[in-house]
DOSE-600889 format. One line per field, with one value per residue (C-alpha): residue in one letter; x, y, z. Coordinates in steps of 0.1 Angstrom, whole numbers, plus 5000, padded with zeros to 4 digits. Example, Ala and Ser with C-alpha at 12.3 -4.5 7.8 and 13.67 -1.06 7.14 Angstrom:
<recs>
aa = [A/S] $
u = [5123/5137] $
v = [4955/4989] $
w = [5078/5071] $
</recs>
This chain:
<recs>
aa = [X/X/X/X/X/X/X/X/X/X/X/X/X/X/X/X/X/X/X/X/X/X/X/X/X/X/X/X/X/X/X/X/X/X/X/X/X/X/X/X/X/X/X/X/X/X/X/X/X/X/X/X/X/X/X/X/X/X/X/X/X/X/X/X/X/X/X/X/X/X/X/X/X/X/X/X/X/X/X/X/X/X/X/X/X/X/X/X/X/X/X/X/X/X/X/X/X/X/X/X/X/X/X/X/X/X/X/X/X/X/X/X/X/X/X/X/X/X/X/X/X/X/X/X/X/X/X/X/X/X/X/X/X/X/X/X/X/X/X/X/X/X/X/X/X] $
u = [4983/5008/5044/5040/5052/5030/5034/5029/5029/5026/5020/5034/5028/5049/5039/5037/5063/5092/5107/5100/5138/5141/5115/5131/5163/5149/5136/5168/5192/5177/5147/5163/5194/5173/5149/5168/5182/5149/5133/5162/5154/5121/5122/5113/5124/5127/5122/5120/5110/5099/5102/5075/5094/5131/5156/5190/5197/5161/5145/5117/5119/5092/5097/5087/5058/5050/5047/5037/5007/5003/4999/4973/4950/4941/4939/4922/4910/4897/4927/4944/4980/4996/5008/5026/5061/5071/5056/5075/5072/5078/5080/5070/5064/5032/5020/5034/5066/5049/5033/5064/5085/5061/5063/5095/5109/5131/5109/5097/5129/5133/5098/5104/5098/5077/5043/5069/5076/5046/5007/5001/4960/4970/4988/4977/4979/4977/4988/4985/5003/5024/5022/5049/5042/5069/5106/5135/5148/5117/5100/5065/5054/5019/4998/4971/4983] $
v = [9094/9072/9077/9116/9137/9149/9188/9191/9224/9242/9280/9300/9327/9336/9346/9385/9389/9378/9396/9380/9377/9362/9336/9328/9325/9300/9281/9280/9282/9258/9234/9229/9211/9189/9183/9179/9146/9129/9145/9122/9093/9092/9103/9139/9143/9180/9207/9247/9275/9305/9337/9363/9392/9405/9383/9379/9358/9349/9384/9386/9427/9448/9468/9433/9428/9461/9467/9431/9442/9473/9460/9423/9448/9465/9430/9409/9438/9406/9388/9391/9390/9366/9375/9346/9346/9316/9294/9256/9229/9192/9171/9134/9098/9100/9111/9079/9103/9129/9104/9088/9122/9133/9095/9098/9095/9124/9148/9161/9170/9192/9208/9210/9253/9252/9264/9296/9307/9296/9309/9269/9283/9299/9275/9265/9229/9216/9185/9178/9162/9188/9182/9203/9220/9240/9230/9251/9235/9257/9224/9223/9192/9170/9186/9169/9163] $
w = [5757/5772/5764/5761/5794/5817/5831/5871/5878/5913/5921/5951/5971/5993/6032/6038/6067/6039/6009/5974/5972/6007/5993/5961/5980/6006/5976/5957/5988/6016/5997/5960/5974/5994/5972/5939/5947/5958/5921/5907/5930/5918/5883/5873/5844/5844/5872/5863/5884/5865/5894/5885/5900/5899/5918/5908/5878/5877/5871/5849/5847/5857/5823/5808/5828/5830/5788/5781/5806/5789/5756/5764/5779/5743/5732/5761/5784/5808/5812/5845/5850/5875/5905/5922/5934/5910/5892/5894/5868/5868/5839/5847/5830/5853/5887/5903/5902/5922/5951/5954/5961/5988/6001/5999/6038/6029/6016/6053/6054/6021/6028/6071/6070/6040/6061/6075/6040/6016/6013/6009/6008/5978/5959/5925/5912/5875/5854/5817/5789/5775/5735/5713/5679/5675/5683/5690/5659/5641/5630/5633/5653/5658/5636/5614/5579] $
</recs>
């Protein structure tokens, strides 16, 4: 599969004694301009944070959730809806990209008060080619013939 982009994605929660929107804040505020220019250094391709729960420009509205919710448990009763503060996503070449940010003699730095505002027990991990189907442009991608 080489060639295609890989998806790194990380889960947090945030630690009990601070407000989701003080956490999405420190994230956005404090780590994101110390960390951006080390994700160029090394190559990400593409960084996104998807915030769970109302903040600012980022909300996600509880009316959403809240009928979205509603409406997968007549369909998938067993599903369980996320929970997490955000959900971040890197898009990589490979996970050289990844070793070499947290390598990186910077990146102590950009994550320094990390442990005083992320659950790290709870995080979640994953990586996997991401493979379109269906473009913005409405054409349908990757499919057999």
């Amino acid at each position: 599969m080489s060639g295609q982009a890989l998806k790194y994605t990380v889960t947090h929660y945030r630690k009990p004694e601070h407000s989701h929107e003080d956490f999405i804040k420190w994230i956005v505020e404090v780590h994101l301009p110390l960390a951006i220019p080390i994700f160029k250094k090394h190559g990400v391709i593409e960084y996104s944070l998807q915030v769970l729960k109302p903040f600012g420009k980022f909300v996600t509205p509880e009316s959403l959730n809240g009928a979205l919710k509603a409406e997968m448990e007549k369909f998938r009763p067993t599903w369980d809806f996320a929970d997490f503060d955000c959900f971040i996503e890197y898009t990589i070449n490979d996970l050289q990209v990844i070793k070499n940010v947290i390598s990186d003699p910077d990146w102590p730095k950009a994550i320094e008060n990390q442990d005083d505002w992320v659950d790290t027990t709870k995080a979640l991990l994953s990586v996997g080619y991401s493979t379109p189907y269906l473009l913005k442009t409405g054409e349908v991608v990757n499919m057999p013939k």
